[in-house]
C-alpha positions as CSV (number, residue, x, y, z in Angstrom):
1,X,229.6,183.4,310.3
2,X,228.9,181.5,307.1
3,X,228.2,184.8,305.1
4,X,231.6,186.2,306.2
5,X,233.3,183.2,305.2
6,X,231.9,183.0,301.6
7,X,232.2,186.8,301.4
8,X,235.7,186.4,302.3
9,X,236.1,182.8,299.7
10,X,235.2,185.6,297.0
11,X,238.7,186.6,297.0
12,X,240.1,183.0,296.1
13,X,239.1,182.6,292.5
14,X,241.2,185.9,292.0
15,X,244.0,184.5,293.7
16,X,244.3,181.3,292.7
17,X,244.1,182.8,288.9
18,X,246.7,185.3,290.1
19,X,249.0,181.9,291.4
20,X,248.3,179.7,288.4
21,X,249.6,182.8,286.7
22,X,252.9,182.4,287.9
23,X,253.1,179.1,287.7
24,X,252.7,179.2,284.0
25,X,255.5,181.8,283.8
26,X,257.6,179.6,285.7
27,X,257.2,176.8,283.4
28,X,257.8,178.6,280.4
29,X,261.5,179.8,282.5
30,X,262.3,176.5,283.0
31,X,261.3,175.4,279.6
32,X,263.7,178.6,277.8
33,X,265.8,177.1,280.8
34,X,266.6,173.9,278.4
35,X,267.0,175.6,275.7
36,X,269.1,178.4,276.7
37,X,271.2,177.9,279.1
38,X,273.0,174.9,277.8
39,X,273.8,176.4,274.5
40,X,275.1,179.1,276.2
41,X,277.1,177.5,278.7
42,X,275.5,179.3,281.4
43,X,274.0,178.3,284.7
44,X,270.7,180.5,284.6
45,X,269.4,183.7,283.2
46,X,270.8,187.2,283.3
47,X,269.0,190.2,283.2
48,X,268.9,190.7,279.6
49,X,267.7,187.6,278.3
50,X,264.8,188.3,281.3
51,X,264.2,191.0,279.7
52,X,264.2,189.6,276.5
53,X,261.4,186.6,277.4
54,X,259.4,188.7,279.1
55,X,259.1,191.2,276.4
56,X,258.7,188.5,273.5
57,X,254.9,187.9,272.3
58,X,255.4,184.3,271.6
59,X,256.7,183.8,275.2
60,X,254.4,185.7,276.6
61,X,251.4,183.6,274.4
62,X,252.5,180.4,275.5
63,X,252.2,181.6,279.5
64,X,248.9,183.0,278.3
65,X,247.3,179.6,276.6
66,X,248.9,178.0,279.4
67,X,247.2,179.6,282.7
68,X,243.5,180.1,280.9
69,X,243.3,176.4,279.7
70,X,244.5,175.8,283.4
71,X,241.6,177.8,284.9
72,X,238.8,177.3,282.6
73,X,239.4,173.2,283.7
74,X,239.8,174.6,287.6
75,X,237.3,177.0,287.2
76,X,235.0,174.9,285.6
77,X,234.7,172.4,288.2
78,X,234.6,174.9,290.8
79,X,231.4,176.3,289.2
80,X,229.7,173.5,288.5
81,X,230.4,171.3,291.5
82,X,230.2,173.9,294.0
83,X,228.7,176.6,292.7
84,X,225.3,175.3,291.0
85,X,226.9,175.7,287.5
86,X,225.1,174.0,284.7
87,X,227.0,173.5,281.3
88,X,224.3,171.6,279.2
89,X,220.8,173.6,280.2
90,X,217.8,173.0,277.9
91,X,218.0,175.9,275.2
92,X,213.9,176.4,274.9
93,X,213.8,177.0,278.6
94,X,217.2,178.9,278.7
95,X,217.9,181.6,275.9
96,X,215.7,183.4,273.8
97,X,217.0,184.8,270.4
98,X,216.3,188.5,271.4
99,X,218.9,188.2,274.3
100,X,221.4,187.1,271.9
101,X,220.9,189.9,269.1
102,X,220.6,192.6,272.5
103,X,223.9,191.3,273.0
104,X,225.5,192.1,269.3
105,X,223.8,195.6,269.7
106,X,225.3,196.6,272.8
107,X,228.8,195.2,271.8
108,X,229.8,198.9,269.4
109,X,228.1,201.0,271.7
110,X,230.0,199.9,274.7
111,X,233.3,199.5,272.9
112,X,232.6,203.2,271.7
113,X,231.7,204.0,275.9
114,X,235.0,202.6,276.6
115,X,237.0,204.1,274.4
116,X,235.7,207.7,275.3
117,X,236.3,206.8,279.4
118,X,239.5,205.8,278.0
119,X,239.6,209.0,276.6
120,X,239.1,211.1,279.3
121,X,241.0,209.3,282.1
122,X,244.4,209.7,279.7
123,X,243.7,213.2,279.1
124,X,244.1,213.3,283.4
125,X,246.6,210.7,283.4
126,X,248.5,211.0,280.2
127,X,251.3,208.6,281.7
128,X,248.5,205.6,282.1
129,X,248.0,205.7,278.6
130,X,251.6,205.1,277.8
131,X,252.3,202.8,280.1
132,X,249.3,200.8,279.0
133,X,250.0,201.0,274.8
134,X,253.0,200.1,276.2
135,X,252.1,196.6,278.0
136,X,249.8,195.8,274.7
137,X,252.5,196.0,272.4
138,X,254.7,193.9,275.1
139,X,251.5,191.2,275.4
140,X,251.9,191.1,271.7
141,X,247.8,192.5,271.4
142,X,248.4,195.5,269.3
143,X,247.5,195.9,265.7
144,X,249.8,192.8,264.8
145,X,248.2,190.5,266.6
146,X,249.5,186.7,266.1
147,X,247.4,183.6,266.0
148,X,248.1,182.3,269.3
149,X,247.5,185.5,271.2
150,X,243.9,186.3,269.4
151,X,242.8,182.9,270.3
152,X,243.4,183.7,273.9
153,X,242.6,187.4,273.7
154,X,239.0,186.3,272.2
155,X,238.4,182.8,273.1
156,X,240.2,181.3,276.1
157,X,240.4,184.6,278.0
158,X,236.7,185.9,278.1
159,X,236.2,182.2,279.2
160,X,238.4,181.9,281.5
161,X,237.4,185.1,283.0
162,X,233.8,184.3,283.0
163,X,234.4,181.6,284.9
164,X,236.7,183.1,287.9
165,X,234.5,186.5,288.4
166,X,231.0,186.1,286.7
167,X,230.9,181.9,287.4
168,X,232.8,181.6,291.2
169,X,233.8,184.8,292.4
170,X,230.0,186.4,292.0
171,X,228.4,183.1,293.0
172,X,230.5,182.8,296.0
173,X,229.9,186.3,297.0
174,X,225.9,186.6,296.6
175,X,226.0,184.2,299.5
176,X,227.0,186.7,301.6
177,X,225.4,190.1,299.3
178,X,222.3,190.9,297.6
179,X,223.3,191.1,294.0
180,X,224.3,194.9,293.3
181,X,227.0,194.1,296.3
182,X,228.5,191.0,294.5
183,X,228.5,192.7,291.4
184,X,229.9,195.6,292.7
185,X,233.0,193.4,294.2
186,X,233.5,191.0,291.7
187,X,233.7,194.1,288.9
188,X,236.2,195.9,291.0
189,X,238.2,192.7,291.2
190,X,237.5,192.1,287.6
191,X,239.2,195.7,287.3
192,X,242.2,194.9,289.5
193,X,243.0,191.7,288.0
194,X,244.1,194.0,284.7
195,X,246.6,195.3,286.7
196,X,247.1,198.5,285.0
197,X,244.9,201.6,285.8
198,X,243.5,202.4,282.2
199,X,242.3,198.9,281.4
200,X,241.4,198.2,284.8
201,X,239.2,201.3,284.7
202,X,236.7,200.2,281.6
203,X,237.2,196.5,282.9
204,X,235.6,197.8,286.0
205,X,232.3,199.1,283.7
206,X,232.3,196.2,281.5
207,X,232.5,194.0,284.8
208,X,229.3,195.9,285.8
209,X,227.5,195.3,282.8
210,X,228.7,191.4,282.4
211,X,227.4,191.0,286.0
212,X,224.2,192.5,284.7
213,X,223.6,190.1,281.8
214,X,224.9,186.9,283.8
215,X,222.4,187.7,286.7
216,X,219.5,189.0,284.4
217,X,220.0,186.6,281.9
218,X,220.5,183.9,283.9
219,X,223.2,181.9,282.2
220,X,226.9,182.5,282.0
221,X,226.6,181.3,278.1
222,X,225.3,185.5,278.1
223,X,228.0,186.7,279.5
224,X,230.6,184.9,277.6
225,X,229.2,185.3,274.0
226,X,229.5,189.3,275.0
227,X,232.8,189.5,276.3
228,X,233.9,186.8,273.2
229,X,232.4,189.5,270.9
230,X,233.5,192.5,272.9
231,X,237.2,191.0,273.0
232,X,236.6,190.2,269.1
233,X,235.9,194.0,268.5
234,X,238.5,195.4,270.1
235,X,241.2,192.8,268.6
236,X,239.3,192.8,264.9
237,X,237.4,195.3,264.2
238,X,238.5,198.3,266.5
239,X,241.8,198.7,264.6
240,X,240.2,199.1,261.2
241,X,237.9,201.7,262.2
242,X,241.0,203.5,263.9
243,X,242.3,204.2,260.2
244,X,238.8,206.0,259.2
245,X,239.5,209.8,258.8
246,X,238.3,211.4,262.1
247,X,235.9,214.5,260.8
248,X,233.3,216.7,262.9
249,X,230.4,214.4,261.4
250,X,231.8,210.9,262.2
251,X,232.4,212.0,265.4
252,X,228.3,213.1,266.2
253,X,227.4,209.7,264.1
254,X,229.4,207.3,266.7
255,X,228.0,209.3,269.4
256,X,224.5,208.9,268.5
257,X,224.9,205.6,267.9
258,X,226.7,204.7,271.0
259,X,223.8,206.2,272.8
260,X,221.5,204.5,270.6
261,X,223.2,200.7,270.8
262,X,223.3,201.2,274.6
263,X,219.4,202.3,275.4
264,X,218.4,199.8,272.8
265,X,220.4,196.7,273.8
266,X,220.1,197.2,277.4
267,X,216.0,197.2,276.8
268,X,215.9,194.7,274.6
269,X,217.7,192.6,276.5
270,X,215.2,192.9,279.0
271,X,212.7,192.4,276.8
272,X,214.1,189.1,275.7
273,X,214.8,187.3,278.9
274,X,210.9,188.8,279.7
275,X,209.7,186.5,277.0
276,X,212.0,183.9,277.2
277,X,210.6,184.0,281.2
278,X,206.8,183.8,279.7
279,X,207.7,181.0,277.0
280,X,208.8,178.7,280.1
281,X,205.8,179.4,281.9
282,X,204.0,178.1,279.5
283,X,206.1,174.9,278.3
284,X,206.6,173.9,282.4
285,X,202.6,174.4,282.7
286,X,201.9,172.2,279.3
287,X,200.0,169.0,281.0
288,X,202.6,166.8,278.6
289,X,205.8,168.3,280.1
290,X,207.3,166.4,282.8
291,X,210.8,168.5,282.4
292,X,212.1,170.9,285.1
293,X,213.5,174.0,284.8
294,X,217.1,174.5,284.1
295,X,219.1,177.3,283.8
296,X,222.8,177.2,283.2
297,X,223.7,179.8,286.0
């Protein structure tokens, strides 16, 4: 009975993002409430100015900063008081430097993965595609990005997310499932908490892979600093490279090197948390350390 009921508890980080959510967009109402409505003499909102707030980017921002620096406090508690979180783990013992440059390897060849499954699910779907340029431009994410909505779109959000499905949701859920099960369910919820089909899609993948590194890796720290940098390269650097002349040539280059960043990082990823394994081993069994082992799961 216990594993069903922390199987099922694997759905309440989700929802409780979901709520907090909609509570943020509720407060920023009732703040263009004060503003508003008194100048116009009006009682409430009509369907324009709706329309209006919910299609302005600095609106839209402000519910944004609002609901992650909500969750990342929730969230963070959760983790670490119920979910064997630890925030300050002993670096030596915890990361190794390989896992970290694995990391900045893997970020272009997965950012050039999801671009060609984005690729081929619009060329089936051409609608999604729309609909989902559409929603960036609304979320105020495309190419003229302002300052408010990078720092959530590559700080506060991959935190935040972390947190609800790499931190709680997965923790909760390998309770109840061996890992590739947890993974498996907290990627497909990481896919349906983008709430459109092509970004939930390649969230579903990248899900995967967090997962991967959190569990291998042993740390969330891991699976933040990717999804920071992934984030950072789809905000930053993604646009630039979309105003390189597409040729024949570029087009084998990126290939090869998506294959290339993927084999490599993934391997040497492994590599590095293989050493980083050994170089613990050998500081716990030191007669002159008295320290125990900490990991900041």
């Amino acid at each position: 009975m216990k594993k069903i009921g922390y199987f099922f508890s694997g759905f309440l980080p989700i929802l409780t993002t979901t709520a907090a959510q909609i509570l943020a967009s509720f407060f920023m109402f009732g703040i263009a409430a004060l503003f508003l409505c008194p100048a116009s003499q009006s009682t409430g909102f009509d369907a324009d100015t709706i329309e209006t707030l919910l299609t302005n980017t600095e609106f839209n921002a402000c519910i944004m900063l609002i609901y992650t620096v909500t969750c990342i406090v929730f969230m963070g508690i959760w983790y670490y008081r119920s979910c064997g979180g630890n925030y300050l783990p002993k670096p030596s013992l915890t990361f190794h430097p390989l896992q970290f440059l694995s990391i900045i390897l893997l970020i272009p060849g997965m950012q050039f993965f999801s671009g060609y499954l984005t690729s081929a699910v619009s060329l089936l779907f051409p609608n999604w595609l729309s609909q989902y340029e559409k929603l960036m431009e609304t979320a105020g994410l495309d190419s003229d990005i302002g300052l408010f909505m990078f720092i959530y779109a590559v700080i506060l959000g991959p935190v935040c997310e972390e947190l609800v499905f790499r931190g709680v949701t997965m923790r909760l859920v390998r309770r109840a499932l061996p890992f590739w099960a947890a993974n498996l369910m907290q990627a497909v919820l990481f896919g349906i908490f983008h709430m459109n089909w092509i970004q939930g899609i390649y969230a579903f993948v990248l899900g995967l892979v967090l997962g991967w590194i959190c569990e291998k890796g042993g740390s969330i720290y891991f699976s933040m600093f990717f999804h920071i940098l992934f984030n950072f390269w789809g905000t930053i650097i993604g646009p630039l490279l979309n105003n390189l002349k597409e040729t024949d040539l570029l087009g084998i280059i990126i290939f090869l090197f998506t294959i290339v960043s993927l084999v490599l990082g993934f391997s040497l990823f492994r590599l590095g948390t293989k050493w980083r394994d050994q170089k613990a081993a050998r500081l716990m069994a030191a007669p002159d350390h008295d320290d125990h082992f900490e990991a900041a799961e």
